[in-house]
N, C-alpha and C positions, 0 to 999 in steps of 0.2 A: 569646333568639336575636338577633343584632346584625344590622345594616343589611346586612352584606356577605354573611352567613346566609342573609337572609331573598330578596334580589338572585338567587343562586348556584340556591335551589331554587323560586324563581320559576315558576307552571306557564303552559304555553307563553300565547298571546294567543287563540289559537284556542279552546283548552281555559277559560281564565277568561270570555272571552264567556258560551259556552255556560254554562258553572257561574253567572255573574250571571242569567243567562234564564233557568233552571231557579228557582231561590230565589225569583228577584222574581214567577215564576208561582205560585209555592206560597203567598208572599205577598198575593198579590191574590187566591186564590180564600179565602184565609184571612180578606179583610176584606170579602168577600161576604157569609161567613155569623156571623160572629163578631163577639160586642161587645167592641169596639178603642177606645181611648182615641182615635185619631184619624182620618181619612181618605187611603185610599191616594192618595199624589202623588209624584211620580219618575221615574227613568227607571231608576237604579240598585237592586239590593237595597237593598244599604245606603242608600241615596234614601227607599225605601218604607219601612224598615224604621223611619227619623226620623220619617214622619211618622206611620205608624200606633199611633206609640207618644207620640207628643206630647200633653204634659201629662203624662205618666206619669215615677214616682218614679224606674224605670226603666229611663228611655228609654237612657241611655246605655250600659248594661251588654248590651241588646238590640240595640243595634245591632254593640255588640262582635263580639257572638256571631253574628249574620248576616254579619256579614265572615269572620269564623273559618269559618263553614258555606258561603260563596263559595267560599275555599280550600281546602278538603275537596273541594269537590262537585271541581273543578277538577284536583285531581291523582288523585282517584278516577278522572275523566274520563280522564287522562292515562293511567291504569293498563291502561286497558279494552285487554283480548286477545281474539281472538274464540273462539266455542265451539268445542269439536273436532266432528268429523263424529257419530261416536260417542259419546254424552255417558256412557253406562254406559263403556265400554273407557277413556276421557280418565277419570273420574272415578279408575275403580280405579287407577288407573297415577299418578293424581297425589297419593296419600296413604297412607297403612294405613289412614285412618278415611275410607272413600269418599263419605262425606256429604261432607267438607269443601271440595271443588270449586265441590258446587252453593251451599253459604255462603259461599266467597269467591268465585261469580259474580258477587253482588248487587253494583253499584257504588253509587247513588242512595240504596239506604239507603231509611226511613216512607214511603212514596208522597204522603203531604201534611202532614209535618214538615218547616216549614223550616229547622230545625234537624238536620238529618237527618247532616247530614258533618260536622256540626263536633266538634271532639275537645279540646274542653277545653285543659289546659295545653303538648299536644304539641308541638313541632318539627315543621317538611317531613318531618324528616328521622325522627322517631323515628314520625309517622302510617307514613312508607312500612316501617318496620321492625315496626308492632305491629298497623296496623289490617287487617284480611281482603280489600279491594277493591284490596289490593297483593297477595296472593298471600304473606305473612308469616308465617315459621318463626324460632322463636328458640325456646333450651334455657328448659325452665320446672323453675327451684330449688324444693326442697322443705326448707324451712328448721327446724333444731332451736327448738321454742318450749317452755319450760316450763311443764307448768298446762295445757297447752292441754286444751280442753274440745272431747271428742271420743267419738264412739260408741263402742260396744263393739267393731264391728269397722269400720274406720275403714283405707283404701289399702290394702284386699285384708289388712290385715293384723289376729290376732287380740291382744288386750291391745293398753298402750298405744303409741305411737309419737312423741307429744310433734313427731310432721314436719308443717308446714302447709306445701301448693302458696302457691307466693306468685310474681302478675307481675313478671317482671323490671323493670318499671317503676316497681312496685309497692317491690319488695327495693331498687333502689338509693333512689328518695327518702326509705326509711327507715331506712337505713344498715344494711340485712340483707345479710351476705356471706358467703362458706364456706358451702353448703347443703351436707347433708348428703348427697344425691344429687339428680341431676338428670335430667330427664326430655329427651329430644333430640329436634327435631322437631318440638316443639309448635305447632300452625296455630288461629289466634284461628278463631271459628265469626263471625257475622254480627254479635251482641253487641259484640265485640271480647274484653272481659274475661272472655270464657270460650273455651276452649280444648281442642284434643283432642291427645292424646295418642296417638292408636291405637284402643285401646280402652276409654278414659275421655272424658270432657269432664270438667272440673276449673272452675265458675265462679268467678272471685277476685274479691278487691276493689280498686277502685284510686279515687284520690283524684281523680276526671276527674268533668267534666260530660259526661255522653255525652246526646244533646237534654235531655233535661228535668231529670232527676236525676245526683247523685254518686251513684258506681256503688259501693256499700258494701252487704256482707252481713248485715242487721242479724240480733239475735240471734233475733227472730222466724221471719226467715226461717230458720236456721237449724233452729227447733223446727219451725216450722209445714210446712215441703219435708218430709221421713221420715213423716210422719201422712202427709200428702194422699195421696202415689205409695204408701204402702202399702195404707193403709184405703178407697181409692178405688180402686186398681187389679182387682178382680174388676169394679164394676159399670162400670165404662171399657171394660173387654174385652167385655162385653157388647154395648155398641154401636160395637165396634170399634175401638174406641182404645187403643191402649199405651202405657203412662205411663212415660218412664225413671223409675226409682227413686233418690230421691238419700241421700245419708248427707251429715254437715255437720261443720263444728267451726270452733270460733271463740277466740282468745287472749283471757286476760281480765289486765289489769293488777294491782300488788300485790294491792290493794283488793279484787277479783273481779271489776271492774266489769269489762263487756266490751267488747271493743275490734272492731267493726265493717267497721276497715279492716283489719284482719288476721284472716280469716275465708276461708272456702271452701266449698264446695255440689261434688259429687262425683255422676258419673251413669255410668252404661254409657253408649256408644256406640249408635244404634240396630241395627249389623250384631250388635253383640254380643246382641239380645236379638230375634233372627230378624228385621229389617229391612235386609239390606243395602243397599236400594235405595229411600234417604228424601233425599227435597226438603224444604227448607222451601217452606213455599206461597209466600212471594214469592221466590221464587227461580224461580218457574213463569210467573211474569210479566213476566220477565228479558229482554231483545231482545237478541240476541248483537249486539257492534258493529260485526260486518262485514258483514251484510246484513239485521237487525233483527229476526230470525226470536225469537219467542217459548221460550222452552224448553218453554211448555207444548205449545206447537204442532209443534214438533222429535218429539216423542212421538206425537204422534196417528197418524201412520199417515197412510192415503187413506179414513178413515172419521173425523173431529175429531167428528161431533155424537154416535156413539155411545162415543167415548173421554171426551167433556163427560157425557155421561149419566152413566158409570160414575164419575166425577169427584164431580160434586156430589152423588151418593148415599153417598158417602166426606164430603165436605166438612162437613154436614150432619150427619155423628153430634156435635158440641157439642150441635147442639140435641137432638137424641135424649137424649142425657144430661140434659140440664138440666130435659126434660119428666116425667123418670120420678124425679130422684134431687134438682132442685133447685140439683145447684152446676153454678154458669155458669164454665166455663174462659174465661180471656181468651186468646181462640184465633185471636190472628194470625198474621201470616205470620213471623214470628221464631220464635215458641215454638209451629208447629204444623207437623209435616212429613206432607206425602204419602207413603205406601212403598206401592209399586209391584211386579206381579207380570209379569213382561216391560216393556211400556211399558204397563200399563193400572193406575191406580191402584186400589187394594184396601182400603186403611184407614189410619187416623192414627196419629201417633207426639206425643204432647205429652209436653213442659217445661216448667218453671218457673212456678212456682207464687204468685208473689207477689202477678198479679194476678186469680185468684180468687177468686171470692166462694161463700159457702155458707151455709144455712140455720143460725145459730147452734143450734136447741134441737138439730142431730145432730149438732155438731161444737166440744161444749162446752169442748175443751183446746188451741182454735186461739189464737193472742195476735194483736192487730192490731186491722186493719183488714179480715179474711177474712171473720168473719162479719160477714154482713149480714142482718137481718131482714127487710125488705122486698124480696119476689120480683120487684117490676118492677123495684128498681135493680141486683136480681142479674142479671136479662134484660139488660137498658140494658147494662155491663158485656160480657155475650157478643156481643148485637148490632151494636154500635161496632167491636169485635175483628174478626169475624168479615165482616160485611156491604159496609158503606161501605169499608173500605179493602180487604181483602187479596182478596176476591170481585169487588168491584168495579175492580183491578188486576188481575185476572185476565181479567175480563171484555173491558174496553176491549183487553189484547192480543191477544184472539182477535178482536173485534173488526176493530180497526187494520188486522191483517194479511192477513186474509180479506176486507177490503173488506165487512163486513156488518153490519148492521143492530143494536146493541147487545143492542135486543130478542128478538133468537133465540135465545141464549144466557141471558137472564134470564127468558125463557120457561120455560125446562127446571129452574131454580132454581125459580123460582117454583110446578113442577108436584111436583119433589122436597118441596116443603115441605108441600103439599097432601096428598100421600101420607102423612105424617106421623100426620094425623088429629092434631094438637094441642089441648090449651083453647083454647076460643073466643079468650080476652086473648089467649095466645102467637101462635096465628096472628094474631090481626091487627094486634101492634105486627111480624110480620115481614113479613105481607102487604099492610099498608093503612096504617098509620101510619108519617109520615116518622120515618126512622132516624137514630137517634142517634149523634153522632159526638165526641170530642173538641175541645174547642177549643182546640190547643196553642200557637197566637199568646198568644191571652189570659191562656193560663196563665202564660206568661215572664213578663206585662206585671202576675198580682196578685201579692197578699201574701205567698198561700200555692202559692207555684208548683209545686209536686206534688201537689196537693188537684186532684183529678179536676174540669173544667168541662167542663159539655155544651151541643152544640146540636142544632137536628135538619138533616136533608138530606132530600132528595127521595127519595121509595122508589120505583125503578122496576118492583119486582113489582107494585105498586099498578096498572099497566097492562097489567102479564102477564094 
């Protein structure tokens, strides 16, 4: 994009303030708890970003990417509409897939990823056309591949079909044109690079840094999504949760070798599989931007502490799961939605499968990095997910708005988990031991910057 480009979709001054104050705070609570090559000093993001990364190999590509994620944050900013009165009537009316409202409510994006808006190689112009915090529909091609390697039954259809969904972003930098048909309407979900159709979500791959990783299908994933959401799906329903089901397929070049960025991951919809009325949990934590009202708070009624009751006893089935069967979902606010029986939430809906973990000797034909032997770092894993950020973003907005005490609310967490009657270890890395969180600064700044790093945070149940 050129000078005159970049000039034209400029986001307002107002809006980049605010977007540089947002980063540089996610920044500084990042060099609170995380081992940083150097010490926060600045005024600017990108100020802070120089120095917490000084001495580091680097430093320069990191600071890159915190200006890109200023710019993000800033026209996300610019984007922001406020909620409708009605958030079920506004939802159905805004799509065929009525989730897709409450995923492109999110503006902000990881609640302490500073990297959270940035989009990799995009344009102004191509973020406001593909990313979800614009409110972005564009026709998704499903392109003739030969070879392709794909289920039995594979887009509703039985034998082969040799068609891969591929992002338009995706099909033009790889010079794929003429699909064979296309799908109209498509609305990216919170991800970006997954999308609904109505009643699919269609995950793709595209060759973007989206915060941490390029966002590619590998062939594991491929194998390892159809196992989990099948062979996991009874003991999930048990504690409540519904796992969409995915089906996969992936292009393999002459060789067979496979080709990662041409790949796709296939699910129902959650209305198509009895949840018409699914939040992602950060999207519950959402402040509408005309008067800052919470969307979890929008729901509650003239009763919030019996609607938080029923809430985290929903919230909560990961861990049920994990105590009975062993695998820890990474169950944050992106890949874990609330659905809702009126406005009172009822049970879980999870997706995507890539980051958890499970007891290798029951899950001997997963490939990766899924299984993990060791049950603390399978805990460690749900705890990080689940705890510090998307509970604790939920928390602070009931908080904020009610003018109340944070502790009132992680009291009733805190009483949900006691109820559990868990092993001694599991309760007390959830009740008494500081929680584990990612360290996503640090991780941009090592070697192997998608290799999980941890720190710990203060555990406020610890005073419940």
């Amino acid at each position: 994009m050129n000078a005159t480009d970049r000039s034209a979709a400029a986001p307002g001054t107002e809006a980049a303030r605010r977007a540089d104050a947002i980063v540089a705070d996610r920044l500084k609570a990042a060099a609170a708890r995380e081992p940083l090559p150097g010490r926060a000093a600045g005024r600017t993001a990108v100020e802070l970003a120089a120095s917490l990364a000084a001495g580091s190999p680097h430093a320069e590509r990191f600071q890159a990417e915190v200006a890109a994620a200023v710019r993000g944050t800033a026209l996300a900013l610019e984007a922001a509409r406020p909620h409708p009165t009605d958030l079920w009537a506004g939802a159905a009316a805004f799509h065929a897939d009525p989730s897709v409202w409450f995923e492109q409510a999110v503006l902000l994006g990881h609640p302490t990823h500073p990297l959270a808006r940035s989009r990799g190689e995009l344009t102004d112009d191509e973020i406001r056309a593909y990313a979800p915090e614009h409110g972005a529909r564009f026709d998704l091609g499903l392109y003739a591949v030969k070879g392709l390697d794909e289920p039995p039954v594979w887009l509703s259809v039985c034998g082969r079909s040799e068609q891969l969904p591929v992002h338009p972003w995706q099909a033009a930098r790889h010079g794929l044109a003429n699909p064979v048909r296309t799908a109209a309407d498509a609305a990216p979900l919170m991800s970006l690079r997954t999308v609904s159709v109505g009643d699919f979500h269609f995950k793709t791959a595209v060759d973007l840094q989206l915060t941490s990783a390029v966002r590619h299908v590998s062939p594991a994933a491929v194998r390892n999504g159809p196992i989990l959401s099948r062979r996991l799906a009874g003991p999930a329903a048990a504690h409540g949760i519904t796992l969409l089901d995915e089906r996969a397929a992936i292009a393999r070049d002459p060789d067979g070798a496979p080709l990662p960025h041409l790949a796709a991951v296939m699910r129902r919809a959650p209305h198509l599989v009895g949840h018409p009325r699914a939040i992602p949990l950060a999207a519950l934590a959402e402040p509408c931007p005309s008067d800052g009202r919470p969307i979890a708070v929008a729901l509650t009624g003239d009763d919030p502490e019996t609607w938080w009751a029923a809430f985290v006893a929903v919230a909560l089935a990961p861990l049920r799961l994990f105590a009975t069967t062993g695998v820890a979902l990474e169950a944050h606010g992106q890949n874990t939605l609330a659905s809702f029986t009126g406005d009172r939430p009822t049970s879980l809906v999870y997706r995507d499968f890539g980051g958890v973990r499970v007891p290798p000797e029951d899950w001997p034909d997963l490939l990766g990095g899924l299984p993990e032997p060791d049950p603390e770092a399978r805990l460690t894993k749900l705890l990080a997910a689940l705890f510090p950020t998307t509970l604790t973003a939920i928390v602070d907005a009931f908080a904020a708005w009610s003018d109340t005490d944070p502790g009132k609310w992680w009291a009733e967490v805190a009483h949900g988990v006691r109820d559990l009657d868990l092993e001694p270890w599991i309760a007390r890395a959830v009740l008494r031991e500081p929680w584990p969180i990612k360290a996503t600064t640090a991780m941009r700044l090592a070697e192997r910057p998608t290799e999980d790093l941890w720190v710990r945070v203060a555990n406020p149940l610890a005073a419940a």
